[in-house]
C-alpha positions in Angstrom: 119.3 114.0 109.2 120.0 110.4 110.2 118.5 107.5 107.9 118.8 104.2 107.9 117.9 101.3 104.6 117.3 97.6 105.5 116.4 95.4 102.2 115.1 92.1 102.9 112.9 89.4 100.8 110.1 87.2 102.3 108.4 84.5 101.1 105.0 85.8 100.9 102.8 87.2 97.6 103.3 91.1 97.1 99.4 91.6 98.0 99.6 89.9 101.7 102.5 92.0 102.5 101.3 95.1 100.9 97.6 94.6 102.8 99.8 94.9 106.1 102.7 97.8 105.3 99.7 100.2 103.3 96.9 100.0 105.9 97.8 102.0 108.6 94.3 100.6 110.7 96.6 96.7 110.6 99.9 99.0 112.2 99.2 97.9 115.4 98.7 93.9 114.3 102.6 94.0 113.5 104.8 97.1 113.9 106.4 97.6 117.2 105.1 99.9 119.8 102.0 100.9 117.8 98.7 100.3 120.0 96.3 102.3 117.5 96.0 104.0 114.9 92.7 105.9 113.7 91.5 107.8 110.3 88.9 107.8 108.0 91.4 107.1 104.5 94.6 105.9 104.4 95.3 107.3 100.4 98.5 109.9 99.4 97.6 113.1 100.8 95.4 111.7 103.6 96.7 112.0 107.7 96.2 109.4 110.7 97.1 109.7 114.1 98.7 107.0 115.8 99.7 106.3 119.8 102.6 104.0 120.1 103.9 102.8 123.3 107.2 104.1 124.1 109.0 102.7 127.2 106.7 104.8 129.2 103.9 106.1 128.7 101.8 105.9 125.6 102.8 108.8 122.5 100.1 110.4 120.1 101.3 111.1 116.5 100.0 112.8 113.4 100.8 110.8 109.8 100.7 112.0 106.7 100.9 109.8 103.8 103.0 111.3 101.7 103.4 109.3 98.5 101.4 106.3 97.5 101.8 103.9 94.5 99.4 100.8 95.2 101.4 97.7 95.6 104.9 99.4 94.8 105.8 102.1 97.2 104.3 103.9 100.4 106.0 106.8 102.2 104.6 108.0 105.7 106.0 110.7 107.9 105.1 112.1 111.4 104.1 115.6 111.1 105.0 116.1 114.9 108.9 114.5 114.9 109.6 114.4 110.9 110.6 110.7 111.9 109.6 108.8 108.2 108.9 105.6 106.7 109.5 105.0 102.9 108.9 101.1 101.7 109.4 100.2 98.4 108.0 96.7 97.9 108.5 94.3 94.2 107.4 90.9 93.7 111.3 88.6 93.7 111.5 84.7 93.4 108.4 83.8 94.3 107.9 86.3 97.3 108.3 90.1 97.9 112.0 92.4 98.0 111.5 95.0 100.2 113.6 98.1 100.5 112.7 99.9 103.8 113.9 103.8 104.5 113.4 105.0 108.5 114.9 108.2 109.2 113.8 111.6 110.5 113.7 115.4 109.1 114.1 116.9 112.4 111.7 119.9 113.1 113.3 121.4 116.0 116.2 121.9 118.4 115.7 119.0 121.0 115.0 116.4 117.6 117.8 117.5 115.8 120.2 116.9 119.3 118.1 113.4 119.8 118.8 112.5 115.9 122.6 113.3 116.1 123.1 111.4 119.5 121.3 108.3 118.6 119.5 108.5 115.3 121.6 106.4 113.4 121.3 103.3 115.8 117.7 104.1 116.4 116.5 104.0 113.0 119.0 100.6 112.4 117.3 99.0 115.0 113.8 100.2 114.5 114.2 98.8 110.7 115.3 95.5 111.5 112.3 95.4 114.4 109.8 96.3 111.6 110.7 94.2 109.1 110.9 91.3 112.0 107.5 92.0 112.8 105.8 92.0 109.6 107.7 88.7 108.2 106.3 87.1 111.6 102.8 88.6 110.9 102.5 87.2 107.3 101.0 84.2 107.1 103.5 81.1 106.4 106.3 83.7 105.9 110.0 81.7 106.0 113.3 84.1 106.4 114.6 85.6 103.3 118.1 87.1 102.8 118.5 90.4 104.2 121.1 93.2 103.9 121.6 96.2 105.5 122.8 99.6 103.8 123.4 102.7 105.5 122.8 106.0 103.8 
């Protein structure tokens, strides 16, 4: 299993930042590749499916919210790839920390090949993507510090 942990801090209130990373419907407003994302509640325990756009084609998902703590944590994970997300979000000098886990539990064969050939880079440059994408999609947002840590 291949994971990767980006930390970074924006200048934006906790609750603007949290509206974006907790609401799967707002996924496709920011985070790469995603086109759409559709369910009826987006609480720990509930599932969503959602079609990204890989470099061809478009790719349907199923999500599972796995843990949910409003405006501290929020852990998704595809039920199809056992590719995860696992944010961690606290209000810092004036803005938001974020500490941001992407990895995968691979399910099967062919994932577990794909995650030890290129897992490790894809995840470290998947994290850096999303967190580019949501500092760009918060309103007034100026560059924090960032560091990257690899577990």
């Amino acid at each position: 299993m291949s994971c990767h942990r980006r930390q970074a801090h924006l200048d934006a209130p906790l609750e603007e930042v949290w509206s974006l990373i907790a609401s799967p419907r707002r996924f496709p407003e920011w985070w790469p590749r995603v086109v759409e994302v559709a369910g009826d509640r987006f609480e720990e325990g509930d599932s969503y499916v959602q079609v990204t756009r890989p470099p061809a084609g478009k790719f349907e998902s199923h999500f599972l919210i796995e843990r949910r703590e409003d405006l501290r944590k929020i852990r998704m994970s595809c039920q199809r790839t056992g590719t995860y997300a696992d944010w961690l979000i606290t209000p810092a000098q004036g803005g938001t920390f974020i500490e941001l886990e992407m990895g995968m539990q691979p399910r099967r064969l062919d994932q577990r090949l794909m995650d030890a050939a290129i897992g490790k880079r894809y995840f470290q440059t998947w994290s850096q993507k999303s967190l580019a994408a949501l500092e760009a999609a918060l309103p007034g947002a100026a560059s924090g510090r960032e560091a990257d840590q690899v577990a």
